[in-house]
VODRENVO-245157 format. One record per residue (C-alpha): residue in three letters; x, y, z. Coordinates in steps of 0.02 Angstrom, whole numbers, padded with zeros to 5 digits, always signed. Layout:
N
ALAXYZ/...
***
This chain:
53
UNK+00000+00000+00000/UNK+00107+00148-00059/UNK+00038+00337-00013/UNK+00085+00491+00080/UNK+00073+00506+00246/UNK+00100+00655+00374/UNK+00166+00614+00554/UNK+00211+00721+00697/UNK+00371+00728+00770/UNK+00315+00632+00920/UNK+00269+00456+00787/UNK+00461+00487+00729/UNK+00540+00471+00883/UNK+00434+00283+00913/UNK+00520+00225+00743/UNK+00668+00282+00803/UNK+00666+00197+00936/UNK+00635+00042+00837/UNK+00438+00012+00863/UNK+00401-00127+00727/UNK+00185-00094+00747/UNK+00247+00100+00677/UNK+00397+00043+00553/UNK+00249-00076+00456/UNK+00122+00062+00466/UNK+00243+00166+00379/UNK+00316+00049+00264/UNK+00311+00096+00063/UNK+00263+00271+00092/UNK+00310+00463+00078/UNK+00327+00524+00245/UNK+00326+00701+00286/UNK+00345+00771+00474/UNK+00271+00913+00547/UNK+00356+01002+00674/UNK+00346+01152+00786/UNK+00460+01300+00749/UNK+00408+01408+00907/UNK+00263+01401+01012/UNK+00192+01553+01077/UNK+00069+01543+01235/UNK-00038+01675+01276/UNK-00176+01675+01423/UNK-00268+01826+01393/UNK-00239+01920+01561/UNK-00123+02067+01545/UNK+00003+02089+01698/UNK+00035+02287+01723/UNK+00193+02355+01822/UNK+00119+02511+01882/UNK+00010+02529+02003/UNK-00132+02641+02036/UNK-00108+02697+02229/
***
């Protein structure tokens, strides 16, 4: 069964590490990883450093 297939950087490091369930999964096809170039967090709440006395 040939194909593209897209895995996550997480799926990579279990065929690294030699899983056979993921190598046959993968097996015959064009694999392309995503990854995460910079992860930005934001909450919502704004944290002020002056103070209204």
């Amino acid at each position: 069964m040939n194909g593209n297939i897209l895995i996550d950087t997480n799926i990579a490091l279990y065929l690294l590490e030699g899983d056979k369930k993921i190598a046959g999964i993968l097996n015959r096809k064009r694999i392309f990883a995503s990854f995460i170039r910079r992860f930005i967090m934001t909450t919502g709440c704004v944290v002020s450093t002056h103070s209204n006395q």
